[in-house]
DONUFI-375897 format. One line per 2 residues: their letters; for each residue x, y, z of C-alpha. Coordinates in Angstrom, 3 decimals, always signed. Example, Ala and Ser with C-alpha at 12.3 -4.5 7.8 and 13.67 -1.06 7.14 Angstrom:
2
AS> +12.300/-4.500/+7.800; +13.670/-1.060/+7.140
# end
This chain:
448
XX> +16.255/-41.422/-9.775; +14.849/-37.734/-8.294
XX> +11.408/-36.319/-7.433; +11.529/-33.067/-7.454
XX> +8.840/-31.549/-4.835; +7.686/-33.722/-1.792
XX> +4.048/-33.177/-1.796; +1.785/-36.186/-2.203
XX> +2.150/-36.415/-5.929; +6.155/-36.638/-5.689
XX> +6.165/-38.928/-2.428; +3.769/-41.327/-3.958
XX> +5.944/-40.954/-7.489; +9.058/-42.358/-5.259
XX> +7.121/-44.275/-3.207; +6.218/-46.380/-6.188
XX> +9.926/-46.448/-7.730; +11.242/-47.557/-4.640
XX> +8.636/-50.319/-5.014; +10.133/-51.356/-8.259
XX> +13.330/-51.283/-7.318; +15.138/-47.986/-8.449
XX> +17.260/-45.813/-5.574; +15.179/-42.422/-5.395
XX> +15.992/-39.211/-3.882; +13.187/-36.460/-2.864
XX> +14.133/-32.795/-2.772; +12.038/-30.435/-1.271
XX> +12.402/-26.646/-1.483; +9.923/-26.181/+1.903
XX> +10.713/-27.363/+5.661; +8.044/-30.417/+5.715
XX> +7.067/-33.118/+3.356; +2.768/-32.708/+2.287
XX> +2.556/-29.533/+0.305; -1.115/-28.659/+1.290
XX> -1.689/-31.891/+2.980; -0.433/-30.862/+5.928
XX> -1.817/-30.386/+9.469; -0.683/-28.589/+12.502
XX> -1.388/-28.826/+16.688; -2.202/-26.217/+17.918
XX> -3.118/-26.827/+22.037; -4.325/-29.902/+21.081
XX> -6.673/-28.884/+18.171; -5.199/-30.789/+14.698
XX> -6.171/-28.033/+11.444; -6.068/-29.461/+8.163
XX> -4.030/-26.398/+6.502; -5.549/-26.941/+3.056
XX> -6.459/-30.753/+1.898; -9.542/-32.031/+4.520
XX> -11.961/-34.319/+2.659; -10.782/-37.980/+1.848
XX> -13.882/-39.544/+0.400; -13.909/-43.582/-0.044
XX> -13.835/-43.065/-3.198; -10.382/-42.281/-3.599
XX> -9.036/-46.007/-3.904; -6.023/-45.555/-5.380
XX> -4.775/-43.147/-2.355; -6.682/-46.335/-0.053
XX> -4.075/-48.889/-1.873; -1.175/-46.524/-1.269
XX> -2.123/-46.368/+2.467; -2.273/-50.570/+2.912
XX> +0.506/-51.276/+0.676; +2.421/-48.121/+3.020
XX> +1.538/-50.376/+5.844; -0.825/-47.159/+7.055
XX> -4.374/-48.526/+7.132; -4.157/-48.873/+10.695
XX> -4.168/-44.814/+11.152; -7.861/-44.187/+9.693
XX> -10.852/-44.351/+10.934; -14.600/-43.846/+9.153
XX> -15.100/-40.292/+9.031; -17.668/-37.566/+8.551
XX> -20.263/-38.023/+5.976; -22.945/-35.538/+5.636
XX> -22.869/-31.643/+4.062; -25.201/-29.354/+5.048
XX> -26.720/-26.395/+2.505; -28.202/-22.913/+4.078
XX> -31.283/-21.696/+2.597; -33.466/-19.292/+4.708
XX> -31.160/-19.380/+7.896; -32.062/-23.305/+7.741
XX> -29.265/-26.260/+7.330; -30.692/-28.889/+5.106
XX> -28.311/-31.939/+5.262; -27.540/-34.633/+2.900
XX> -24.993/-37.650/+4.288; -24.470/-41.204/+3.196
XX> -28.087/-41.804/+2.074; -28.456/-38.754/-0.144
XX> -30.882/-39.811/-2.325; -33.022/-40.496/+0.176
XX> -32.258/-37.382/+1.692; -32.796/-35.259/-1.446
XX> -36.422/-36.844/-1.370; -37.311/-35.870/+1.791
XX> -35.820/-32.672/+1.575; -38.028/-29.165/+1.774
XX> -34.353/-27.020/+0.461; -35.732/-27.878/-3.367
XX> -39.146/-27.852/-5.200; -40.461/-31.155/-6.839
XX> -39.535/-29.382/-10.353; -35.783/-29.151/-8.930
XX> -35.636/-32.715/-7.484; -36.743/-34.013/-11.021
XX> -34.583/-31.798/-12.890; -31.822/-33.829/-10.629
XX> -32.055/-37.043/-12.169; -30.658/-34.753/-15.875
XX> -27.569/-34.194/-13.893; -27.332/-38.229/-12.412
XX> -28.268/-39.321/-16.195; -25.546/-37.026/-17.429
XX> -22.995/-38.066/-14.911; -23.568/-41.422/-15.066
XX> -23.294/-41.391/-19.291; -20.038/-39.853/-19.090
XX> -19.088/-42.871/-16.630; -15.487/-43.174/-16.204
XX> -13.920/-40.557/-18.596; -14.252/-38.633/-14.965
XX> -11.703/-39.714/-13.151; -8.591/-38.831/-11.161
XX> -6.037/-40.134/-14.043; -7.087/-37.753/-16.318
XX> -9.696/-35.771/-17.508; -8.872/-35.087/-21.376
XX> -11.193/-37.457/-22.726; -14.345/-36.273/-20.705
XX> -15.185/-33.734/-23.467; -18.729/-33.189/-22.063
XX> -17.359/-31.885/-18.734; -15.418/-29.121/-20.368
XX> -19.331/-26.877/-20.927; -19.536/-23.781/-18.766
XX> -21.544/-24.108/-15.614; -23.795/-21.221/-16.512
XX> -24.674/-22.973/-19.724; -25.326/-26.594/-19.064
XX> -27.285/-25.114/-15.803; -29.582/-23.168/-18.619
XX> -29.936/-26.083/-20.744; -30.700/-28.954/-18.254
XX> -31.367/-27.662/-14.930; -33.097/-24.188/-13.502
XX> -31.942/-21.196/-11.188; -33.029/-22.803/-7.749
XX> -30.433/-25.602/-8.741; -28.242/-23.429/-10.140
XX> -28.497/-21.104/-6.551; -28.600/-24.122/-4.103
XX> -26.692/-26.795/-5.455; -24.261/-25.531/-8.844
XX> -22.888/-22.517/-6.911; -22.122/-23.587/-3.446
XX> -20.293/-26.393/-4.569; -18.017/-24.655/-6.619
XX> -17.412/-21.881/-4.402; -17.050/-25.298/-1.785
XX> -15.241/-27.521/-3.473; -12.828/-24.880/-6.221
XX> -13.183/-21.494/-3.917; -14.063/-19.989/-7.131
XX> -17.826/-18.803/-8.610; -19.305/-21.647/-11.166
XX> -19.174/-18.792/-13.909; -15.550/-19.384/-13.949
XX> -16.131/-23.038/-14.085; -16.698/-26.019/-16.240
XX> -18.955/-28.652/-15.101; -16.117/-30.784/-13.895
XX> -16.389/-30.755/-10.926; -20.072/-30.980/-10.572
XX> -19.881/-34.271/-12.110; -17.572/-35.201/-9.557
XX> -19.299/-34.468/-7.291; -21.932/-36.234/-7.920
XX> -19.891/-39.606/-9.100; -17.281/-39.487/-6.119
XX> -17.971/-37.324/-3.146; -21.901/-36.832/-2.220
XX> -23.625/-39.933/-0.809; -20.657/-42.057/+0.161
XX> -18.526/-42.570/+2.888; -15.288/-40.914/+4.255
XX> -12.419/-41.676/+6.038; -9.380/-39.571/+7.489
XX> -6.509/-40.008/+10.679; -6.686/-39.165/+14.134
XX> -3.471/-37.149/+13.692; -4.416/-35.401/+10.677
XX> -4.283/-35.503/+6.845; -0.297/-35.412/+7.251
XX> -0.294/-38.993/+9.062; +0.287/-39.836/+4.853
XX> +3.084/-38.044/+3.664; +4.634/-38.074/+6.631
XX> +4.151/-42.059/+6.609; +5.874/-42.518/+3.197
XX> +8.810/-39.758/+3.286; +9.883/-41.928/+6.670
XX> +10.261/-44.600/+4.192; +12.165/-42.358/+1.547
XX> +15.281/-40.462/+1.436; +13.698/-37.180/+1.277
XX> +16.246/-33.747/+1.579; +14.086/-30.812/+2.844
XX> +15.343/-27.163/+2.118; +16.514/-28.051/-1.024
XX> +15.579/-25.933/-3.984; +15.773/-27.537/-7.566
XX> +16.589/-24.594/-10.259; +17.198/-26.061/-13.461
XX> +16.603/-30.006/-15.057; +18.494/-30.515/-18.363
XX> +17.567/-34.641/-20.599; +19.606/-35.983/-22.136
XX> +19.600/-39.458/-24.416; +20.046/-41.818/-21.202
XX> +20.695/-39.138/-18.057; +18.966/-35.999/-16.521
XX> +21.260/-33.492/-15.283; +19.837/-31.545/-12.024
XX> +21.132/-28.151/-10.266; +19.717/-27.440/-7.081
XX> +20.949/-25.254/-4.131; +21.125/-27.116/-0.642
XX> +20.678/-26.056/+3.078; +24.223/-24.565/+2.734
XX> +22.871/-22.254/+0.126; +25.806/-23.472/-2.428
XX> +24.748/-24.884/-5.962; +25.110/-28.665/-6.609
XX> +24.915/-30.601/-9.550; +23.641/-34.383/-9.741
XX> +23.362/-36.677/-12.808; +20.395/-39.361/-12.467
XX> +18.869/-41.550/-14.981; +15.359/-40.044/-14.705
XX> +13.403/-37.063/-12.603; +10.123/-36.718/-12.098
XX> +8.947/-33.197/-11.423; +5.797/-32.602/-8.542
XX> +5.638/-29.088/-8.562; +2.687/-26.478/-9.184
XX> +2.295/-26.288/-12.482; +3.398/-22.713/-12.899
XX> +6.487/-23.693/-11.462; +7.608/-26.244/-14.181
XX> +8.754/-24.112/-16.722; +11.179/-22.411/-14.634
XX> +13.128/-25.480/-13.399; +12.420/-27.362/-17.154
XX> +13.777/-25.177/-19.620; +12.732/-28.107/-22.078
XX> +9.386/-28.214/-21.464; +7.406/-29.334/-24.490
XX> +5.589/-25.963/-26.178; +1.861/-27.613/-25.883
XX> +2.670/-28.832/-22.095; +4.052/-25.359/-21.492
XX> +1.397/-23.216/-23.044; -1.926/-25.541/-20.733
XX> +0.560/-24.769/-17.652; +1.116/-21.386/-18.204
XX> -2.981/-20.780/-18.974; -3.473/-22.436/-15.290
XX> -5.715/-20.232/-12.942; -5.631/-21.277/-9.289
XX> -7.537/-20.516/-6.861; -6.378/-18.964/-3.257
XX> -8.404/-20.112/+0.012; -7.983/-18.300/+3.295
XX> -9.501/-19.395/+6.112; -9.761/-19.029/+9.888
XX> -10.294/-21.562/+12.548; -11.631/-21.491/+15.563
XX> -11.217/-23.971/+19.154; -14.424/-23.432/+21.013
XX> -15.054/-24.777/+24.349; -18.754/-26.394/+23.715
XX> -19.754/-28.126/+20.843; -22.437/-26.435/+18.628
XX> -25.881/-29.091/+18.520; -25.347/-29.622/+14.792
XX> -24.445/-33.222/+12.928; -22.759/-31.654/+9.875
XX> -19.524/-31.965/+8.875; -19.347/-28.937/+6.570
XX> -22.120/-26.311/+5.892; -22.749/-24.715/+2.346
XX> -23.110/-21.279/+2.355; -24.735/-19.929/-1.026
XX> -24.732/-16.215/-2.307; -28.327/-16.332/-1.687
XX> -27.552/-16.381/+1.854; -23.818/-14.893/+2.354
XX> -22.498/-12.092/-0.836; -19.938/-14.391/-3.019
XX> -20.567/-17.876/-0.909; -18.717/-19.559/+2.202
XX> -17.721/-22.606/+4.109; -18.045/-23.485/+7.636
XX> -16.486/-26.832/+8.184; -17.256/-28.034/+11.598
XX> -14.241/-30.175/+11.999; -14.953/-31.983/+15.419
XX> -17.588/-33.539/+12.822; -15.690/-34.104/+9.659
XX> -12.901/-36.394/+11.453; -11.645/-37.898/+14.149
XX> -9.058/-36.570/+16.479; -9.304/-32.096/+15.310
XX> -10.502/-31.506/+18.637; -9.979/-32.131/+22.560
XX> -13.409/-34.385/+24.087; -16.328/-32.040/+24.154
XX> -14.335/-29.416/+22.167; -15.012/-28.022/+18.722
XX> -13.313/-26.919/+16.001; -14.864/-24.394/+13.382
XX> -13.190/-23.226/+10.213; -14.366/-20.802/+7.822
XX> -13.261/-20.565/+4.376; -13.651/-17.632/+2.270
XX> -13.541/-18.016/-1.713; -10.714/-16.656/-4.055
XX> -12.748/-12.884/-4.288; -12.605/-12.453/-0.635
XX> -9.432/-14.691/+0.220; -7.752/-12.180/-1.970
XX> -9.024/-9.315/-0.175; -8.378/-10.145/+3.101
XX> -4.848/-12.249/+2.581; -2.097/-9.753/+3.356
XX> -4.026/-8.347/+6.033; -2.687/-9.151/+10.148
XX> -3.995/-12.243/+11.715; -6.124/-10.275/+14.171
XX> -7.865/-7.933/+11.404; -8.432/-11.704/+9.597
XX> -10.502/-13.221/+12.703; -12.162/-10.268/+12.693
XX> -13.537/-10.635/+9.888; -14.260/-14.054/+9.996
XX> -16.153/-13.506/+13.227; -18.414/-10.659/+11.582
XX> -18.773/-13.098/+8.926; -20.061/-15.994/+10.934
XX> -22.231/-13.701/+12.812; -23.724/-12.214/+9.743
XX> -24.774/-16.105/+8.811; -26.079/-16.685/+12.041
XX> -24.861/-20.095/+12.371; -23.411/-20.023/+15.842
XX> -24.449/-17.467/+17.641; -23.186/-17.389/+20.890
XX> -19.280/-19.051/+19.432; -17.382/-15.911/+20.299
XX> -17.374/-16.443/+24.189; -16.208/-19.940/+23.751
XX> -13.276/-19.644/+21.764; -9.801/-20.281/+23.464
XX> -7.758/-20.846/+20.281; -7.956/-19.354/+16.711
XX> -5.509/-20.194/+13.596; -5.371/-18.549/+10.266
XX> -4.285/-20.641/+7.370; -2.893/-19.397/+3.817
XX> -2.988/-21.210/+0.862; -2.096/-20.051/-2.254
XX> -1.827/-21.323/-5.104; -4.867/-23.918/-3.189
XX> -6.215/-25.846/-6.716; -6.018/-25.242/-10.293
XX> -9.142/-24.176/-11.518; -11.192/-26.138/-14.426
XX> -12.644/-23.262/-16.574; -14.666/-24.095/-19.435
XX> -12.311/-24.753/-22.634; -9.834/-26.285/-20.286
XX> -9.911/-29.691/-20.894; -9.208/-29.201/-24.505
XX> -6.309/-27.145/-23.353; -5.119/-30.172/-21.222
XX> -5.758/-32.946/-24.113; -3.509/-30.891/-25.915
XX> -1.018/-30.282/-22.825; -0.493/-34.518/-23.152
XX> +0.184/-34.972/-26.668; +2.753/-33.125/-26.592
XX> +4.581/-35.165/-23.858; +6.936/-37.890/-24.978
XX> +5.538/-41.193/-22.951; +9.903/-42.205/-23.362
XX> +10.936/-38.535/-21.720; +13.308/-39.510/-18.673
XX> +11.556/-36.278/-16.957; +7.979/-36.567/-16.068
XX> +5.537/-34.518/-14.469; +3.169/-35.605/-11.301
XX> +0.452/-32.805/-10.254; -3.117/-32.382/-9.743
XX> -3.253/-30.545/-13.005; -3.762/-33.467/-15.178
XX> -7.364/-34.107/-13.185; -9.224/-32.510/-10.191
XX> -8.010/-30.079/-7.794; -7.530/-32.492/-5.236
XX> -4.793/-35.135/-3.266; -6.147/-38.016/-4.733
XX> -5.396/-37.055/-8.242; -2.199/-35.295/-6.984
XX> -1.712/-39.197/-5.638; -2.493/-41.109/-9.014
XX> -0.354/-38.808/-11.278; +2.647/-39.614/-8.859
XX> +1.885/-43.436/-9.382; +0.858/-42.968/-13.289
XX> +4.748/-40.589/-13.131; +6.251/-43.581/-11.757
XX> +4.724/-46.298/-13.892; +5.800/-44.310/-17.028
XX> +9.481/-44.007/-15.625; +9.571/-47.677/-14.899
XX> +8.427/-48.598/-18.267; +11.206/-46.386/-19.565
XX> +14.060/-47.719/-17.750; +13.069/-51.162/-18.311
XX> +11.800/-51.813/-14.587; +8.023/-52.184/-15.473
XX> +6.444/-53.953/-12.193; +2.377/-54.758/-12.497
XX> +0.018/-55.618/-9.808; -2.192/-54.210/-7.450
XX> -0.926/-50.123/-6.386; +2.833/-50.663/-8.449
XX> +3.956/-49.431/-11.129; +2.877/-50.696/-14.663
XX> -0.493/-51.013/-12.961; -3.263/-48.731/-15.069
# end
């Protein structure tokens, strides 16, 4: 059996097949196992190079963790965003509703408005999920439009926009409402959890327990009736060819056409419609921690042209920063990420230091910095426009559920590891089914 791509959706797609019994093989084109959940030291400050946030309500990446024999490498975590309006940071943790009451950042009119949004969240129930989000038909309405219809332009300003530009990197007119009902279902008002060592302590923790072959780059995968034949050029830069009984492929979803000439039309034509967006963003080891409790600050075009994030790390989790250290990290959105990505690492601090001064968040943070780290992602999560859930339901149907090659990405839900984490499993469940090797209970395969 193969996995083609060693980020979290292929490691816990072989993770789960080992489980049930198969011999799996990872290839991986990169150096390191994690895609974009990855972290790196740097003089004893841990960055999060792209995935940060691991809300409890990701359970199915929880089950992978115990049943990895992991759980004893996280710890309760950050829990409370901030939002800037008028140079002020109004915060909102674990007990948001009560929080949202109290709150001076909205007018009564806006906090009643609110419970449209719960009421429509909660009505849609669990058709938002991190399986898949092709029968949650109501989420695929623009941003802009359900915000006209149900809410007002305060909300819109303070709440709609900063957590797309926060959560997608991307303005909500490019946006469905995805991700705002997500937001309110699975990430605001609950808990979080994360690893001293970083965001990596997971796929590092599976791949140890995998054969996984780094630096190898798979070109082409051709089914047949009971084999897959795969071509893929090693570390000795020579081409190789393998036959296996099934693949699964965990790769952007751009990059699946070009190593699955077969790729179903309807599958093929969703994938090749996928925007993504690109997050750059700088951060920065300071020498005295800033007096605030957040663990990652809104910034809303109201405040800042096109939006930002300041994530104050030191808060969000364990471990990202030496005692009485800090660690700041601001992310720009696509517009600006764009703008700025090609340019030298010094010109890129630059700018994020004008930036941060311009918000007026931290003030005197230039003398205290002794480390700074810029971080590139790109492609950094597919993008959920309005229309593109339709284009996704369509994207399935044309799968066959008997195919021995079967995709694993966080296209098939949220931009985000935990549903990068569940298509692996729901990959590796379909496989097993296939083959014959269908194991159920708790976090295996054959589990829904």
């Amino acid at each position: 059996m193969g996995v083609v791509g060693a980020g979290i959706a292929g490691l816990s797609a072989a993770f789960r097949l080992q489980q049930a019994g198969f011999e799996v093989v990872v290839l991986e084109s990169s150096q390191h196992v994690g895609g974009r959940m990855w972290t790196e030291e740097i003089d004893g400050y841990r960055i999060d190079v792209a995935a940060a946030m691991l809300p409890d309500s990701y359970h199915e990446m929880q089950r992978l963790i115990q049943d990895a024999g992991l759980s004893n490498e996280t710890l309760p975590s950050g829990d409370t965003y901030g939002f800037l309006r008028d140079g002020k940071v109004h915060r909102f943790g674990r007990h948001a509703l009560k929080d949202l009451i109290r709150t001076r950042m909205l007018s009564i009119d806006s906090k009643l408005r609110l419970i449209r949004l719960a009421v429509d969240a909660k009505r849609i129930g669990d058709r938002i999920n991190f399986r898949d989000l092709s029968k949650a038909y109501e989420a695929d309405e623009a941003s802009t439009s359900y915000t006209a219809r149900r809410l007002n332009q305060e909300l819109f300003d303070y709440i709609i926009e900063p957590l797309s530009v926060n959560y997608y990197f991307a303005p909500p007119e490019q946006l469905s409402m995805a991700h705002i009902y997500l937001a309110v279902r699975e990430a605001l008002g609950i808990g979080y959890f994360n690893a001293p060592t970083g965001v990596s302590f997971l796929p590092i923790g599976l791949a140890k327990q995998l054969d996984v072959h780094l630096n190898t780059k798979v070109t082409s995968l051709e089914e047949h009736h009971d084999s897959v034949t795969l071509t893929y050029e090693g570390p000795d830069h020579q081409q190789h060819r393998e036959t296996l009984a099934a693949c699964v492929i965990a790769l952007p979803g751009p990059a699946v056409a070009d190593v699955w000439p077969g790729l179903p039309s309807g599958m093929r034509t969703y994938l090749s419609g996928l925007r993504y967006s690109t997050c750059l963003h700088v951060s920065f080891g300071l020498t005295q921690r800033p007096d605030e409790s957040a663990m990652w600050i809104c910034v809303p075009r109201r405040e800042f042209p096109d939006g930002l994030g300041v994530c104050l790390d030191h808060n969000r989790a364990p471990g990202r920063a030496p005692d009485g250290r800090a660690l700041i990290t601001l992310y720009w959105p696509t517009k600006q990420s764009e703008a700025l990505i090609d340019l030298p690492d010094e010109q890129v601090v630059a700018a994020a230091l004008r930036d941060l001064e311009r918000v007026g968040l931290f003030p005197d943070m230039a003398k205290q910095i002794e480390m700074t780290r810029v971080s590139r992602c790109r492609p950094c999560v597919p993008l959920t426009h309005p229309g593109s859930i339709a284009e996704l339901r369509l994207g399935r149907d044309s799968l066959s559920p008997t195919s021995r090659i079967v995709l694993a990405g966080d296209y098939f839900s949220f931009g985000s590891t935990n549903s990068a984490l569940t298509s692996g499993e729901s990959a590796a469940s379909q496989l097993a089914t296939t083959l014959g090797h269908p194991v159920t209970g708790p976090g295996q395969p054959g589990t829904n």
